[in-house]
C-alpha positions in Angstrom: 0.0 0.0 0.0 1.5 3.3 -0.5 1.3 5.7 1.9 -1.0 9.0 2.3 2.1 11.3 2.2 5.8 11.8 0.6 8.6 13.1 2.8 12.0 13.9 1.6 14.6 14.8 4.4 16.7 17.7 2.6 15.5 19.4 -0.5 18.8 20.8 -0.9 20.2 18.0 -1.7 20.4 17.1 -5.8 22.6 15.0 -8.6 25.9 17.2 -9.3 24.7 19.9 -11.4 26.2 20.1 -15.3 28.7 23.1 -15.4 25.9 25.3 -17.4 22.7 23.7 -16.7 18.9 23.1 -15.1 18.4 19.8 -13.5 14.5 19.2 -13.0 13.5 16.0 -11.4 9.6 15.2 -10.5 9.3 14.5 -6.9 5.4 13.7 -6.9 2.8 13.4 -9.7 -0.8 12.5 -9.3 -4.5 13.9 -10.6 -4.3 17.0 -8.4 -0.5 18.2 -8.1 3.0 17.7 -9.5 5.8 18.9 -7.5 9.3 19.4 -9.2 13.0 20.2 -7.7 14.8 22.5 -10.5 18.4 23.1 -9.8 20.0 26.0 -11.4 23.9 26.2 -11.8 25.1 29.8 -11.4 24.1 31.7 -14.5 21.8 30.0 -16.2 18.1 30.7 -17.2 14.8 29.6 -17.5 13.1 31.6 -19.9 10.2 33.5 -19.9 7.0 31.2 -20.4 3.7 30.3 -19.3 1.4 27.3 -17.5 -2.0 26.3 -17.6 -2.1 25.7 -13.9 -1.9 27.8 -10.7 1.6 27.3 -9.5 3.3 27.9 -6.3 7.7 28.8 -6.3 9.6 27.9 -3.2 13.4 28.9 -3.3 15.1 26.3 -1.4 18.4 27.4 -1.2 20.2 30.4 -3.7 19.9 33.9 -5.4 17.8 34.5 -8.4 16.0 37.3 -10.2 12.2 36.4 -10.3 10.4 37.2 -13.6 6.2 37.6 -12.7 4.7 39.1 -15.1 5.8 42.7 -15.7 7.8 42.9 -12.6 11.0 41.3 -11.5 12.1 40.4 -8.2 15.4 39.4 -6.2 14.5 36.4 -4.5 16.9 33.9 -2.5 16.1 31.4 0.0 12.8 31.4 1.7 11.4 33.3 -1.0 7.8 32.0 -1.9 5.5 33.3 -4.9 1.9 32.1 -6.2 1.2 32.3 -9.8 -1.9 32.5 -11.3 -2.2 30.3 -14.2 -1.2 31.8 -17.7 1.4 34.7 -16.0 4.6 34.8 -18.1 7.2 33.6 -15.3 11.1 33.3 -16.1 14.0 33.0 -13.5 17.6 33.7 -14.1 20.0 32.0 -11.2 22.8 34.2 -10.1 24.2 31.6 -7.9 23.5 27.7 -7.9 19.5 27.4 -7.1 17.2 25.3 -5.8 13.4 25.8 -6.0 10.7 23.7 -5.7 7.4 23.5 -8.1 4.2 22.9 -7.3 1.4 22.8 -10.3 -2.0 22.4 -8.8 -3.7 20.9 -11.5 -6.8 19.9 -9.8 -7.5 23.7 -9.8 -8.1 24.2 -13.7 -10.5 21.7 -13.6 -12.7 23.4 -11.2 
């Protein structure tokens, strides 16, 4: 049976990072949410796009400028953002980052 809840001890923790690159891995994914770790290696970007979801950004650990919408925002760990679904997001990683996901897909059905 698998259990009503997933737990990981150190979101911090990820693969080594390619010297230029995003590592994404999908940490849960079922009818209602799917929750991604990205990892950012200093420098690099993800750009400016769109999702058909709400979505919730948690910075885990790093520095980053924050792309919502029109305005742009220095964000670094322990910085949080909600996203309505369709706003044009990018993030460009000054230093290594890690941020957590969370697409809430249950909500575009309602």
């Amino acid at each position: 049976m698998t259990p009503p809840y997933f737990f990981f001890e150190n979101l911090k923790q990820h693969a080594p990072l390619p010297s230029n690159g995003i590592l994404s891995r999908t940490l849960h994914a079922d009818e209602k949410t799917k929750v991604l770790q990205f990892c950012f290696a200093p420098g690099t970007e993800l750009s400016a796009h769109t999702a058909p979801v709400p979505a919730l950004l948690y910075f885990v650990s790093g520095e980053a400028e924050l792309q919502l919408g029109e305005d742009r925002k220095d964000v670094s760990e322990g910085a949080f953002a909600w996203m309505a679904p369709r706003l044009e997001h990018a993030i460009r990683a000054r230093t290594e980052v890690v941020m957590l996901l969370v697409m809430l897909r249950d909500a575009a059905r309602a």
